[in-house]
N, C-alpha and C positions, 0 to 999 in steps of 0.2 A: 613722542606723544601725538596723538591726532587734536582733531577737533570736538569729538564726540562727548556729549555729553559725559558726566562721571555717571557713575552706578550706586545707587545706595547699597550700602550691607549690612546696614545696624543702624539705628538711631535711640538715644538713649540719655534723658533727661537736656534736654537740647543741643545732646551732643551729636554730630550726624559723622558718619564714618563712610567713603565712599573709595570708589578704584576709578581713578582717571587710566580710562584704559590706553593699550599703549597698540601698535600695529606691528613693531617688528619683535622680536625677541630680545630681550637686553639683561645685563648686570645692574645697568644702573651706574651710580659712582663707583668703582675701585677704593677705599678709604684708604692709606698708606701711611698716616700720619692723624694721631690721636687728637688734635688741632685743627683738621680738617676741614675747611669754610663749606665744604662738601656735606657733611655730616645732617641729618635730617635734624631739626629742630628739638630739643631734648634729650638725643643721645651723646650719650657721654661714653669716652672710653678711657680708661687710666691705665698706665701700665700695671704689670703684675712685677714688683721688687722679691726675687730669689735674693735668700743668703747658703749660698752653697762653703759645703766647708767637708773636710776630710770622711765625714761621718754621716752626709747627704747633706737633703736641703732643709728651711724652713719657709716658709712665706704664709703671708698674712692676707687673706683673701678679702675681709669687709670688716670696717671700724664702726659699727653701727651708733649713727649720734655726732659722730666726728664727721669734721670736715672733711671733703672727699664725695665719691658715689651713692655714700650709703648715709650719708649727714640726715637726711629725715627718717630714716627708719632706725623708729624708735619707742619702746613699748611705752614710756612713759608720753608721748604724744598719743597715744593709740594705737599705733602700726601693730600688726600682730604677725609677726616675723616669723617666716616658715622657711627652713634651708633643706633645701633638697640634690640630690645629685640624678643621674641619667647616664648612664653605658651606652653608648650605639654603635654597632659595626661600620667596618667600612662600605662607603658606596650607599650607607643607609639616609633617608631625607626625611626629617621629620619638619613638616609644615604644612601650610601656614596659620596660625593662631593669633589674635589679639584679645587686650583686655576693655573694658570702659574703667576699672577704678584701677586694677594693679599695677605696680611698676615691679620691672626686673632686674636683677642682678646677675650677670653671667658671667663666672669665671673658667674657663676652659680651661682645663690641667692635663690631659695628655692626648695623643692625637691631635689632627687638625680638621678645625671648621671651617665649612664654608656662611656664613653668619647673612644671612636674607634679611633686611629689614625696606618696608615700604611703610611711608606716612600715607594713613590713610583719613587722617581728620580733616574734614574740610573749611576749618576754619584756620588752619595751619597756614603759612606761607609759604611751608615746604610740600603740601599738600601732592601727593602724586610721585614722589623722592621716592627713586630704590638707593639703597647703599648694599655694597655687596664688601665684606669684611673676611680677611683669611685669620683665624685667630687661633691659638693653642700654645702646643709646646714649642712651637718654633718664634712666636709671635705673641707671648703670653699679656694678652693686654685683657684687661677688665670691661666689661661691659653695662651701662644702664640704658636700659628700655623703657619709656614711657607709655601710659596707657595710650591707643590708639594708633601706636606705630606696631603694623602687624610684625611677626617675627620666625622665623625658624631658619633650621641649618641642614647642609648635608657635611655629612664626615667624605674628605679628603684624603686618600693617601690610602696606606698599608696596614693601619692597624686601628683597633676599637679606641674608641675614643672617650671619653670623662669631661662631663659638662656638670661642675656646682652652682646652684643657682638659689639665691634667696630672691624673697618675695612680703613687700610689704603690709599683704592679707592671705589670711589661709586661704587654701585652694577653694575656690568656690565657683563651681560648674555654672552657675549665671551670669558670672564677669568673662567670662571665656567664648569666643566667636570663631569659629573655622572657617577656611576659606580650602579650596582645592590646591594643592602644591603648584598644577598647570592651570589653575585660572586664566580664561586666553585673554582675559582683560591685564589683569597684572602682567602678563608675559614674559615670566621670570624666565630666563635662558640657563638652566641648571648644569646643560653638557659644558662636559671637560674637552678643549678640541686644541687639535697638536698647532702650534704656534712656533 
């Protein structure tokens, strides 16, 4: 990180949202472990429980209301629960995006992600945090996103890849902020390089 002032990108009922820009190119933290003291402030990751058996699998993606990732979404609270899926080829990057009200549910079911997340609320203590997360069928962990922690992925690997994702308000083009994938502030380091 430099010294350089952050950047505003949204401000929004006093909420301010900014990018402490950074100078070299980075991932950020590696996450490796869903207890991760690394982990930006409000994300959460739980594993994904298969029950595989002679006849395929089963698995249970979101207990909406229960305890777990999905314990406040809940239509009897209000939440207006919307599940949605996404296909993306390989080598494809869809980013970056954040909300002011929504939180995310991400469960990745086949193919692998590369999972982008940078806090960008400036009242956060994680304020400025990349976490960079390999997640899918090889690593099938659960994901929540909070509003203000920007988010997106590139698909990894050899083949298309299946992203289900609920979301505690229907889609609503006003809670939604885009940022460039190469923002040179954020300076997400997206190449794959032989190691």
């Amino acid at each position: 990180m430099t010294s350089q002032a952050p950047r505003l990108v949204a401000e929004r009922g006093g909420v301010r949202l900014v990018i402490a820009a950074r100078s070299e190119p980075s991932c950020g933290d590696i996450i490796g472990d869903p207890r991760s003291p690394q982990l930006i402030q409000g994300v959460e990751v739980e594993a994904l429980t298969q029950f595989p058996d002679d006849r395929g699998c089963f698995a249970e993606l979101f207990r909406f209301g229960e305890p777990g990732i999905a314990r406040d979404f809940n239509p009897a609270n209000g939440s207006q629960i919307q599940v949605s899926f996404t296909i993306s080829y390989p080598g494809v990057i869809k980013a970056i995006h954040y909300h002011f009200e929504q939180t995310d549910l991400w469960a990745p079911l086949s193919g692998m992600f590369q999972v982008f997340l940078c806090d960008l609320r400036d009242s956060s203590p994680t304020c400025g945090r990349l976490n960079t997360l390999f997640v899918g069928s090889l690593r099938p962990w659960k994901l929540r996103i909070p509003p203000g922690v920007a988010h997106g992925y590139k698909v990894v690997g050899t083949e298309a890849s299946l992203l289900v994702y609920a979301t505690n308000r229907f889609y609503n083009p006003e809670d939604e902020g885009r940022i460039p994938f190469d923002d040179p502030g954020i300076n997400y380091d997206w190449m794959t390089r032989p190691r």
